[in-house]
MARBARO-703891 format. One line per field, with one value per residue: residue in three letters; y, x, z of N, C-alpha, C in turn. Coordinates in nm, 2 decimals. Last residue first. Layout:
<atoms>
resn	c(ALA_...)
n.c2	c(Y_...)
n.c1	c(X_...)
n.c3	c(Z_...)
ca.c2	c(Y_...)
ca.c1	c(X_...)
ca.c3	c(Z_...)
c.c2	c(Y_...)
c.c1	c(X_...)
c.c3	c(Z_...)
</atoms>
This chain:
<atoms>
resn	c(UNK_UNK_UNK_UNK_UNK_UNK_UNK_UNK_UNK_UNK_UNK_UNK_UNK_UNK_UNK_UNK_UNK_UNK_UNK_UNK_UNK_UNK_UNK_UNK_UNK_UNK_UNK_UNK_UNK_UNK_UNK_UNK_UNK_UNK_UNK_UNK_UNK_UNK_UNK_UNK_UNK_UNK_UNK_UNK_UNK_UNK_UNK_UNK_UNK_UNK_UNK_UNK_UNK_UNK_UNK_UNK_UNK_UNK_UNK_UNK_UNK_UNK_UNK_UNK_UNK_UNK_UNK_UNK_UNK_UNK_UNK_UNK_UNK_UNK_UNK_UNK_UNK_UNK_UNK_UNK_UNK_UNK_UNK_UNK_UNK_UNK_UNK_UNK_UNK_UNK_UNK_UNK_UNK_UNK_UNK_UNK_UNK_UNK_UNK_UNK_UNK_UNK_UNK_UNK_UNK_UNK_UNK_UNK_UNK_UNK_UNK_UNK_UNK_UNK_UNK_UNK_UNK_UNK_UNK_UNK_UNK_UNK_UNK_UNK_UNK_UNK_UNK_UNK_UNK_UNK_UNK_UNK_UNK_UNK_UNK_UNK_UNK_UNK_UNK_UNK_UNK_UNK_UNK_UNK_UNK_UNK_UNK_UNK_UNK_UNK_UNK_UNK_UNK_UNK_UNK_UNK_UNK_UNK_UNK_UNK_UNK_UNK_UNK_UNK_UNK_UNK_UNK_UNK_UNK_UNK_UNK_UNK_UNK_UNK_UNK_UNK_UNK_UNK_UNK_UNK_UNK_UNK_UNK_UNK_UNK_UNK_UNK_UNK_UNK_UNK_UNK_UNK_UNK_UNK_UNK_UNK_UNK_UNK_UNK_UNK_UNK_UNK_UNK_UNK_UNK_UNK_UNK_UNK_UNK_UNK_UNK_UNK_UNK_UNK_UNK_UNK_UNK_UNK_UNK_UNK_UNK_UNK)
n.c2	c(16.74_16.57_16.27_16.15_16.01_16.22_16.40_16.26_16.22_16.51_16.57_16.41_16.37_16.04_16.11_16.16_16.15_16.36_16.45_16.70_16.78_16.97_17.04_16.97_16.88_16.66_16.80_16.89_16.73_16.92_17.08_17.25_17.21_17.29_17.59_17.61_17.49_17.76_17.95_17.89_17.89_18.20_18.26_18.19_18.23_18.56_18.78_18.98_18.96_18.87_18.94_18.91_18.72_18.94_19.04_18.92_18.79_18.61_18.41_18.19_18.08_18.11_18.00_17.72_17.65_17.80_17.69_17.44_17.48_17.48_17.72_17.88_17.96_18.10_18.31_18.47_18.51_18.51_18.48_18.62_18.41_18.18_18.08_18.03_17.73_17.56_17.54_17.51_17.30_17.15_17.23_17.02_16.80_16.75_17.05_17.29_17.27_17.43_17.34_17.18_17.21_17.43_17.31_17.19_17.39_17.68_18.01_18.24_18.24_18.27_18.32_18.21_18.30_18.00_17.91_17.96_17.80_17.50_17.48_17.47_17.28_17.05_17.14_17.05_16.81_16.66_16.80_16.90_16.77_16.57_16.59_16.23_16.21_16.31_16.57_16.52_16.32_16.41_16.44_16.53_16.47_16.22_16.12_16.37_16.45_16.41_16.32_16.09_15.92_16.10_16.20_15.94_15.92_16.14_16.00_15.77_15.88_16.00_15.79_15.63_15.86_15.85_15.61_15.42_15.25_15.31_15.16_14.88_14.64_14.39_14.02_13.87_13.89_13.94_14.06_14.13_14.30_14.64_14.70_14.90_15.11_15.00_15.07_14.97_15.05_14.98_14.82_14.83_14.81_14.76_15.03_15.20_15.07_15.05_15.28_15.40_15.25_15.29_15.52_15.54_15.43_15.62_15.86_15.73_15.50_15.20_15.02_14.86_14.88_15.11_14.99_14.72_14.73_14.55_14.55_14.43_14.40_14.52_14.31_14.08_13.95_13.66)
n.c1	c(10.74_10.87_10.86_10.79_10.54_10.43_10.37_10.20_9.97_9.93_9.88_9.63_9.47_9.28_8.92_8.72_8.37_8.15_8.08_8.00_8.07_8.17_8.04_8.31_8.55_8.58_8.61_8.86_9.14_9.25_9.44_9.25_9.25_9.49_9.47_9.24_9.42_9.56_9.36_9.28_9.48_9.53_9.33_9.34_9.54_9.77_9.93_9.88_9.98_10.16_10.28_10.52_10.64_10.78_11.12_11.41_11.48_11.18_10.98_10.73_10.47_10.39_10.57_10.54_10.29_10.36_10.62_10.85_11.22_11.36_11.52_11.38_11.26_11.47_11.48_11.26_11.27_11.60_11.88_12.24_12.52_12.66_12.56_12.29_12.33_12.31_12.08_11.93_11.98_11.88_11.60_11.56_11.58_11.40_11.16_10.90_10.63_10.64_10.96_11.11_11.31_11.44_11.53_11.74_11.95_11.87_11.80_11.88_11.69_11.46_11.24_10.96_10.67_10.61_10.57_10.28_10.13_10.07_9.90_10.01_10.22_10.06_9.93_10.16_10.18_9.98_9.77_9.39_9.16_9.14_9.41_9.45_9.34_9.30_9.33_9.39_9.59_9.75_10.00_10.29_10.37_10.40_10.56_10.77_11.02_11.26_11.22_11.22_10.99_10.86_10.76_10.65_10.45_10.30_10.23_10.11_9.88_9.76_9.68_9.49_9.29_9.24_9.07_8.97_8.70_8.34_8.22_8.28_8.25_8.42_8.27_8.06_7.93_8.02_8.04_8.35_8.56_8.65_9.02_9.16_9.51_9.80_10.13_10.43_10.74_11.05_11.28_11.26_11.38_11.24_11.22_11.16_10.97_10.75_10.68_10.62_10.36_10.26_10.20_9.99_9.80_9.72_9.68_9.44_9.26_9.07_8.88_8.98_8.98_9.15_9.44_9.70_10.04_10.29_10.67_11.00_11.33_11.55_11.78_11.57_11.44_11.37)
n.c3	c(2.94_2.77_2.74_2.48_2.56_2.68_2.52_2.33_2.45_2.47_2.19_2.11_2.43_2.59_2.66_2.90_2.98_3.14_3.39_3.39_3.08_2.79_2.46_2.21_1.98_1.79_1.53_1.52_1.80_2.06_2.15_2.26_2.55_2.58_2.58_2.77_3.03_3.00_3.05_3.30_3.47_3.47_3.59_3.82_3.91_3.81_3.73_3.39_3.13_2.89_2.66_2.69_3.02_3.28_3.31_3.42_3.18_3.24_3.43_3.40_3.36_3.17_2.95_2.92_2.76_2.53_2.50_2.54_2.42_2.27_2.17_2.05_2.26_2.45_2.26_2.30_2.59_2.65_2.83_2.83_2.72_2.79_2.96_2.84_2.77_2.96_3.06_2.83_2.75_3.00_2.96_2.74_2.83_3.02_2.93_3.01_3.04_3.40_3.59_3.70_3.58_3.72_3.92_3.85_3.77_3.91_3.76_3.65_3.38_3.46_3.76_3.79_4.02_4.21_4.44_4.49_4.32_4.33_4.19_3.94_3.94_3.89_3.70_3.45_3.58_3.49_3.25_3.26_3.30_3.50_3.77_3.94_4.30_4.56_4.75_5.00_4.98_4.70_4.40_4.39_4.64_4.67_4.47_4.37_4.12_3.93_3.67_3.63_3.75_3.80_3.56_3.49_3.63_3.50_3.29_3.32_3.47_3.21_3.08_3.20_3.24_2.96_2.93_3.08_2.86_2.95_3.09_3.27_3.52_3.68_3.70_3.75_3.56_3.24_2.98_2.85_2.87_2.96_3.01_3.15_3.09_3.25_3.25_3.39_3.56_3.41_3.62_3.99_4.25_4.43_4.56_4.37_4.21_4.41_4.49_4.29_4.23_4.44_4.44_4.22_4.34_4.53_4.37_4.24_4.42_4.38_4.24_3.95_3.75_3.69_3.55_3.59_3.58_3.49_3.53_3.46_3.48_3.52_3.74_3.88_4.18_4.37)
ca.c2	c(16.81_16.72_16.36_16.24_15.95_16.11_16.45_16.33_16.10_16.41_16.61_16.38_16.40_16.16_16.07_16.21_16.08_16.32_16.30_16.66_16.78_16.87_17.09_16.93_16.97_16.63_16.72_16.95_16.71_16.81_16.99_17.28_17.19_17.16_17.53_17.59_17.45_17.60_17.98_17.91_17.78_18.10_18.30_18.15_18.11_18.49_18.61_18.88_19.12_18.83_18.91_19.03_18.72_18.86_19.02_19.00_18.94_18.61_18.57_18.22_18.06_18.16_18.10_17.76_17.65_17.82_17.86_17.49_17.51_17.36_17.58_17.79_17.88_17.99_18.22_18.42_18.39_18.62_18.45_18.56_18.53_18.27_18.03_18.10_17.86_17.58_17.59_17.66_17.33_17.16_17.24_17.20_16.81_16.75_16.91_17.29_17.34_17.30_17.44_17.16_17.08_17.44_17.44_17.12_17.28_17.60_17.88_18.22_18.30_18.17_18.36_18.13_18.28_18.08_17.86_18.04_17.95_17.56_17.43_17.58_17.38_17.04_17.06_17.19_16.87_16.65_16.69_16.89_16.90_16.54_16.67_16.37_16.14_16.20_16.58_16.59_16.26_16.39_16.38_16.55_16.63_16.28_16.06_16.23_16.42_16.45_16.51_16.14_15.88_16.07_16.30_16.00_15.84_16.11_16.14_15.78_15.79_16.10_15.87_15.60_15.84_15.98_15.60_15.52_15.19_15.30_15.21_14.99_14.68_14.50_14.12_13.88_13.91_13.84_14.11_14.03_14.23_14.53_14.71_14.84_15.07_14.96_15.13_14.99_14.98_15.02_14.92_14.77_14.84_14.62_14.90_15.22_15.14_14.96_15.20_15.43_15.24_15.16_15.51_15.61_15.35_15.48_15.86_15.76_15.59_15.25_15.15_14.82_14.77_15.13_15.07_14.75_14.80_14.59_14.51_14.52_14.34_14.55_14.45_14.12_14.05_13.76)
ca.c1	c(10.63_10.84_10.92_10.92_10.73_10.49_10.45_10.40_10.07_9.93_10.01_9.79_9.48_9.37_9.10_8.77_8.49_8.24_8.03_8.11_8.00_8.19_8.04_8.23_8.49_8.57_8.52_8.77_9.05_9.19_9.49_9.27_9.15_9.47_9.54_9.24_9.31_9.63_9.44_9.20_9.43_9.68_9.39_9.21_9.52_9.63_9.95_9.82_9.93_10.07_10.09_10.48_10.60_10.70_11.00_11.33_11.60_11.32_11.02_10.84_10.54_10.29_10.53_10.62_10.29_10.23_10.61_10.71_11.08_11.27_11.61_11.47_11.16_11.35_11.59_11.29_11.16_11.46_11.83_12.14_12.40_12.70_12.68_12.32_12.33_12.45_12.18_11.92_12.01_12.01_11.66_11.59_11.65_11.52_11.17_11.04_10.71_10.54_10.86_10.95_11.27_11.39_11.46_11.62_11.83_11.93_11.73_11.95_11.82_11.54_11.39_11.12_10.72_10.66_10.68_10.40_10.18_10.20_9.83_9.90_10.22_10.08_9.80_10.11_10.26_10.04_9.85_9.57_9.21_9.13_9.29_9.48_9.31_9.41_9.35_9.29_9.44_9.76_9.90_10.17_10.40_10.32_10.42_10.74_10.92_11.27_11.25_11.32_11.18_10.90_10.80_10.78_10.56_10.32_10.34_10.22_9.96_9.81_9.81_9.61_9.38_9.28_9.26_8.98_8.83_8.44_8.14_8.29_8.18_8.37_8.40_8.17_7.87_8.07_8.01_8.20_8.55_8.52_8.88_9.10_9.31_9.68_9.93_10.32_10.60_10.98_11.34_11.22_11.47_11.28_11.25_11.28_11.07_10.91_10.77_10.73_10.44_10.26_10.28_10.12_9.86_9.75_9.74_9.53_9.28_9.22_8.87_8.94_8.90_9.05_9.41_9.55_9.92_10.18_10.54_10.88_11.24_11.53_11.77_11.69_11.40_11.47)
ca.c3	c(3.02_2.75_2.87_2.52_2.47_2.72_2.64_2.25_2.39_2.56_2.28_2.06_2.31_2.53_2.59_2.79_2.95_3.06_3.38_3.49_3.16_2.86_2.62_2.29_2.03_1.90_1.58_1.56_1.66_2.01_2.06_2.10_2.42_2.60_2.52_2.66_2.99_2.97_2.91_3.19_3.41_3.39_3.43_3.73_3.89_3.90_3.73_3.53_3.21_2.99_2.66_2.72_2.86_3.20_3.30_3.56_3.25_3.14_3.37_3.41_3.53_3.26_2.98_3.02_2.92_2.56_2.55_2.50_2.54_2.24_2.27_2.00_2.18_2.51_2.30_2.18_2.56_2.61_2.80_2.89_2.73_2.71_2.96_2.95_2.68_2.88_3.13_2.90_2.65_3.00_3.10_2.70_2.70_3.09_2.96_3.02_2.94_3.27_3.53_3.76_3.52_3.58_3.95_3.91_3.68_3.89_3.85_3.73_3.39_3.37_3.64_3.82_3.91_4.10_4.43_4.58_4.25_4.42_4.27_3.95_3.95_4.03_3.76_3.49_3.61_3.61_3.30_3.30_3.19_3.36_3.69_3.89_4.16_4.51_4.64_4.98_5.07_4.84_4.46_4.29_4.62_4.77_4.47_4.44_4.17_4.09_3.72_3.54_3.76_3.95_3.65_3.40_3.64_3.64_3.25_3.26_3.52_3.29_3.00_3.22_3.31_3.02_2.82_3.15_2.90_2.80_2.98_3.26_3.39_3.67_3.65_3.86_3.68_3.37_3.05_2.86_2.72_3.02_2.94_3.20_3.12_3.11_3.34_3.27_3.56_3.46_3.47_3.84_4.11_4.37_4.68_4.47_4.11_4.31_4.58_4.35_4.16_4.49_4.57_4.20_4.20_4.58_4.46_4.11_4.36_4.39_4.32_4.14_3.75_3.64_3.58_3.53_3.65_3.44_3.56_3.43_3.51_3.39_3.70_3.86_4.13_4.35)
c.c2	c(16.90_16.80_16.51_16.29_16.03_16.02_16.33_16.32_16.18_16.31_16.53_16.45_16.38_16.23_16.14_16.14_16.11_16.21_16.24_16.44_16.67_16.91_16.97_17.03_16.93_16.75_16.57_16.86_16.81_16.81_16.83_17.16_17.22_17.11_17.35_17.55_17.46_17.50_17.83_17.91_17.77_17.93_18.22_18.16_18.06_18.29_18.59_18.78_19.11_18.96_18.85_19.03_18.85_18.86_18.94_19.05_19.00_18.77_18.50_18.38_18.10_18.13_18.19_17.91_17.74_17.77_17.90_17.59_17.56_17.40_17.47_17.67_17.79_17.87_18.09_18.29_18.38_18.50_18.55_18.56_18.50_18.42_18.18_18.14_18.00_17.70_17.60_17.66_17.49_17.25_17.25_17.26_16.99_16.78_16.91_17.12_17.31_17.35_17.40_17.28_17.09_17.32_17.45_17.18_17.21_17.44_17.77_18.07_18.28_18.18_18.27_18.19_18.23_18.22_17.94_18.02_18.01_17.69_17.50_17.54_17.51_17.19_17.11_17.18_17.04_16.72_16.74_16.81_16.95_16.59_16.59_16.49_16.30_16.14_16.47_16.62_16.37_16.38_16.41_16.50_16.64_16.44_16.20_16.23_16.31_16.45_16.51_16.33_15.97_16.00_16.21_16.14_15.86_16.02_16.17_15.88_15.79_16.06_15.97_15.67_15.78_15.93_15.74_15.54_15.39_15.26_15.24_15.08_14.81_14.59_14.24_14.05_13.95_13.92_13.99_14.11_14.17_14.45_14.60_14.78_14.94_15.02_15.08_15.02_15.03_14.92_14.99_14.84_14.81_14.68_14.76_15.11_15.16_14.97_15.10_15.38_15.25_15.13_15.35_15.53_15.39_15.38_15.72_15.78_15.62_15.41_15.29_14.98_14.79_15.01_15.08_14.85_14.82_14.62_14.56_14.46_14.47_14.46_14.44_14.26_14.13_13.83)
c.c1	c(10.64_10.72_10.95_10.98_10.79_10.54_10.46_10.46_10.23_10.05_10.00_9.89_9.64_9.43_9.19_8.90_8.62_8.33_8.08_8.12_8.08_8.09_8.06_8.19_8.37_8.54_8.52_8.63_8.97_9.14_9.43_9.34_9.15_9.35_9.52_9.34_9.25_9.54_9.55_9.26_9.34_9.56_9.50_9.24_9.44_9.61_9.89_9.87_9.90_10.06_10.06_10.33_10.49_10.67_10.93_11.20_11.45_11.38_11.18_10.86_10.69_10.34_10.43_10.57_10.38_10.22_10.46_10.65_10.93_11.19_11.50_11.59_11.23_11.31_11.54_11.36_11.18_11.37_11.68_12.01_12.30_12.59_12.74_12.43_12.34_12.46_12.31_12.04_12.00_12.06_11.81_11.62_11.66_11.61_11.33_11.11_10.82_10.61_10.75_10.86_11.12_11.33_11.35_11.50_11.76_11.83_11.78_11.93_11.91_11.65_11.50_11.17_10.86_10.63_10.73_10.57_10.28_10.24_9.97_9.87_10.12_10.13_9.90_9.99_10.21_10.11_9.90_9.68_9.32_9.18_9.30_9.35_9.36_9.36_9.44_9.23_9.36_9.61_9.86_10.03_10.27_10.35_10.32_10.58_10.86_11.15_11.24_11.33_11.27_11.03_10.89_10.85_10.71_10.45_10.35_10.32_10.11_9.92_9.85_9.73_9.50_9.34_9.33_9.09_8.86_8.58_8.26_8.19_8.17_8.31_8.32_8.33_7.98_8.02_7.94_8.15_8.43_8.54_8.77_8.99_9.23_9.54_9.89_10.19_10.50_10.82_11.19_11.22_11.41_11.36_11.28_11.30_11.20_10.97_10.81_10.80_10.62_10.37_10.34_10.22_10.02_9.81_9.82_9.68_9.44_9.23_8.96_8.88_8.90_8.93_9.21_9.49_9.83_10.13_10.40_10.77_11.12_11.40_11.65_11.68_11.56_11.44)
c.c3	c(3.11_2.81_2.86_2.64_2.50_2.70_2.72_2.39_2.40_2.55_2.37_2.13_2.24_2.46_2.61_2.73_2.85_3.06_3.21_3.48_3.27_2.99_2.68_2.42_2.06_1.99_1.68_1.57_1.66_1.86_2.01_2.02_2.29_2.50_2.45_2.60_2.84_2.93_2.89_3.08_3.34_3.36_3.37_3.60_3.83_3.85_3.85_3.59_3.40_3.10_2.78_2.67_2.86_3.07_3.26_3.50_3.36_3.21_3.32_3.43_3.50_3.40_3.08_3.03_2.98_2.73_2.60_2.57_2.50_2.40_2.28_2.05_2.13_2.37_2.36_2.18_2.40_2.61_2.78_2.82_2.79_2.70_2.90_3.00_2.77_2.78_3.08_3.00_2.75_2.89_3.07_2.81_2.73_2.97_2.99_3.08_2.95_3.13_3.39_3.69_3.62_3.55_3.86_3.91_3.73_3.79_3.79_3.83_3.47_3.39_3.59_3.74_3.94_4.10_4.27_4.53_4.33_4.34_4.46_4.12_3.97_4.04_3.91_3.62_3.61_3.65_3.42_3.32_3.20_3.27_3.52_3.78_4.08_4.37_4.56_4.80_5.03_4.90_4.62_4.31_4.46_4.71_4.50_4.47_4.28_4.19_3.86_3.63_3.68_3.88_3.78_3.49_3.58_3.71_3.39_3.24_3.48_3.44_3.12_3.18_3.31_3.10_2.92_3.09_2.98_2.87_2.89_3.10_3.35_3.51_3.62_3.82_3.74_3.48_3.19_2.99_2.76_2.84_2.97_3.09_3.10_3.17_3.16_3.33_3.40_3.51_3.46_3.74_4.03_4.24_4.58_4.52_4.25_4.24_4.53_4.42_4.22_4.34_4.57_4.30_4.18_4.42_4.50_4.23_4.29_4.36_4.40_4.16_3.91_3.73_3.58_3.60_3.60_3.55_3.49_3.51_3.50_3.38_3.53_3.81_4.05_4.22)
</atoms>
């Protein structure tokens, strides 16, 4: 028997599993045994044991992006099968999860701040469950600019490329194509690395994760 507040560990990395099948198997105890939460470790090779898998470096990317994945399904409404799926089951290295699942559903944006209820708002990248509510209570009172945005704690470099404020776009954006919005998140992403970690990545990279990363998943500001 399985009481309340009970945890698990998921070593990431050491089987074959995809990032889909880690996720489904998280959700399903977090629903079916009530567990406070699960944990994702990378995997690290300590000997090198014939029998035990042998990696080159621990997979730290993925497990942070596991973690802001899981943060989506118990805190914003998300489910396994809507950020993951058989055609597409391991998450993007150069995105977290969320902006990753939004570029992937552009039909479902752009979203007027102004009138999109808060569930509405918690799937927008940028827009965490603290400033979702700080928007639906300010709005109360006026309505809302992407000035107003900033100082409610919405991060503007994402949210900005899937919103409109009084019916327009942030006013440096000219385009809302998929190549452009994920070129300009993408960078974003790359900047919050050290500078000497600047690199041409190649498809056989390994990458970390960077310090926002980490933030957007103590905080659930994704």
């Amino acid at each position: 028997m399985f009481l309340l507040g009970q945890t698990t560990q998921l070593i990431v990395g050491a089987t074959p599993e995809s990032d889909l099948k880690i996720l489904k198997l998280s959700e399903g105890l977090y629903r079916k045994l009530k567990l406070k939460r699960v944990y994702y470790s990378a995997y690290v090779s300590v000997n090198k044991d014939k029998n035990l898998p042998t990696l080159e470096s621990p997979p730290l990317l993925r497990e942070n992006r596991l973690y802001q994945a899981d943060w989506l399904i118990r805190f914003y409404g998300f489910k396994s099968e809507e950020l993951l799926d058989e055609s597409h089951p391991n998450f993007n290295n150069l995105l977290d999860p969320k902006c990753d699942w939004a570029l992937r559903h552009l039909d479902k944006f752009p979203i007027e701040i102004n009138t999109a209820d808060y569930f509405t708002l918690l799937r927008i990248p940028g827009i965490g469950i603290i400033s979702a509510k700080k928007i639906i209570s300010a709005r109360r009172s006026f309505l809302l600019d992407f000035e107003a945005l900033k100082h409610l704690g919405v991060v503007l470099k994402r949210a900005k490329y899937f919103i409109t404020c009084k019916g327009k776009y942030f006013n440096k954006i000219n385009t809302f194509k998929k190549s452009f919005i994920e070129t300009n998140l993408i960078y974003q992403e790359r900047l919050c690395l050290p500078q000497n970690q600047f690199k041409q990545l190649s498809l056989f990279d390994t990458l970390s994760p960077t310090k926002e990363d980490k933030i957007k998943c103590l905080t659930g500001s994704l």
